[in-house]
C-alpha positions, 0 to 999 in steps of 0.5 A: 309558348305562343299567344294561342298555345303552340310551341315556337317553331325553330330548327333545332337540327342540322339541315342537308345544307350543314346548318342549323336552318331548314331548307323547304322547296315547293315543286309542280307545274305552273298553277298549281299553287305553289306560291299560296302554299309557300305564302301559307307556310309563311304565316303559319311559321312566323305566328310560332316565332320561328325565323323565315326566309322566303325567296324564289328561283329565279329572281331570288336575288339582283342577279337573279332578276335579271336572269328570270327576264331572259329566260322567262320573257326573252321574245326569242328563241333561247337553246335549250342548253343555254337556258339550263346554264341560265337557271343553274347560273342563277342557283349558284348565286341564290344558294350562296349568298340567300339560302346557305347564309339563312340556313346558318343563322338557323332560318327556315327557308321557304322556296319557290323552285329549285333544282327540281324544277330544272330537271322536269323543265329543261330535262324532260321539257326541253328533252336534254339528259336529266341526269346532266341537268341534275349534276349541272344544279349540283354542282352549282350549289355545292350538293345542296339538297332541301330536307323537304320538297312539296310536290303540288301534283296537278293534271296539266289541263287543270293548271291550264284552265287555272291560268287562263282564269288569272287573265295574265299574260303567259311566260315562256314556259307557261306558253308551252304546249301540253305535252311540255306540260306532260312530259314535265308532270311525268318527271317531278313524279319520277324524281319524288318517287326516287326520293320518297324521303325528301318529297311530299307529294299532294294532290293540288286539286284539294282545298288550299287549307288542307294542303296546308296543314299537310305542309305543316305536318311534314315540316313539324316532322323534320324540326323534330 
């Protein structure tokens, strides 16, 4: 037991990824709260002992970093297909050697983005196929699933006012225009409501806390 009572957190179930791990992605529109929700899960999981990894796509590795420049700060036009490979480039070398290995030694790997991610932004973004987009990120990982993905669920107007409050300059996509935005809420929906299972969706105009404890609940339902 912990200081405060709790149980510890570990994974003691096979993961999708054939591991004794859990894998945890955090999906929506740019401001929508992702990284406070994952830095949240975070802390909650490390004050019960369990073991966490926290990474991000892309930029989860050396090569990822590079990759994340050029497809988020390239001044210049990219084509679409050629920045789908991009993203799916960098996912093969992130699940390799980050996500796999700590889902072996039995971590629970807290992400930024994943697969996702390329189906609502460079699917229905960008307008390419989404099933090829899809097939093209699981190919790259190998079939590679997480047992839970948060879906923070924001109206694109709100993420927008969001972002113009951080006074930041935008990347590419954040620059894109709102039916961009759109499109791409309209197809995290749709794959989260093909896979009620694998998602949980929330609506991220609810306070950060109670989020979090939602988050909590579904994680503590798949190390159950």
């Amino acid at each position: 037991m912990t200081e405060d009572g709790t149980r510890p957190l570990h994974a003691p179930r096979a993961a999708a990824a054939g591991g004794p791990g859990l894998f945890v992605t955090f999906e929506g529109g740019d401001g929508a709260g992702k990284t406070t929700q994952a830095a949240l899960l975070e802390q909650w999981i490390g004050a019960r002992g369990g073991s966490v990894v926290r990474t991000r796509e892309p930029g989860g590795t050396d090569v990822g970093v590079r990759i994340r420049d050029i497809v988020l700060h390239h001044r210049g036009h990219i084509d679409p297909r050629a920045e789908a490979l991009l993203y799916a480039a960098d996912r093969a070398h992130h699940v390799e050697t980050v996500v796999r290995p700590a889902i072996a030694r039995g971590d629970i790997v807290i992400q930024d983005r994943y697969l996702d991610s390329s189906v609502a932004y460079q699917g229905a973004g960008r307008v390419l196929d989404a099933h090829d987009v899809r097939a093209l990120s699981l190919w790259a990982t190998d079939g590679l699933l997480p047992d839970l993905t948060v879906l923070l669920d924001l109206d694109p107007a709100a993420a927008r006012q969001r972002l113009d409050a951080d006074d930041k300059p935008f990347d590419r996509l954040e620059a894109e225009k709102g039916e961009f935005h759109a499109r791409v809420r309209s197809a995290f929906l749709d794959l989260a409501a093909a896979e009620p299972d694998r998602f949980l969706v929330l609506d991220a105009t609810q306070p950060p806390e109670s989020l979090a404890q939602r988050v909590q609940a579904a994680v503590v339902a798949r190390l159950s």
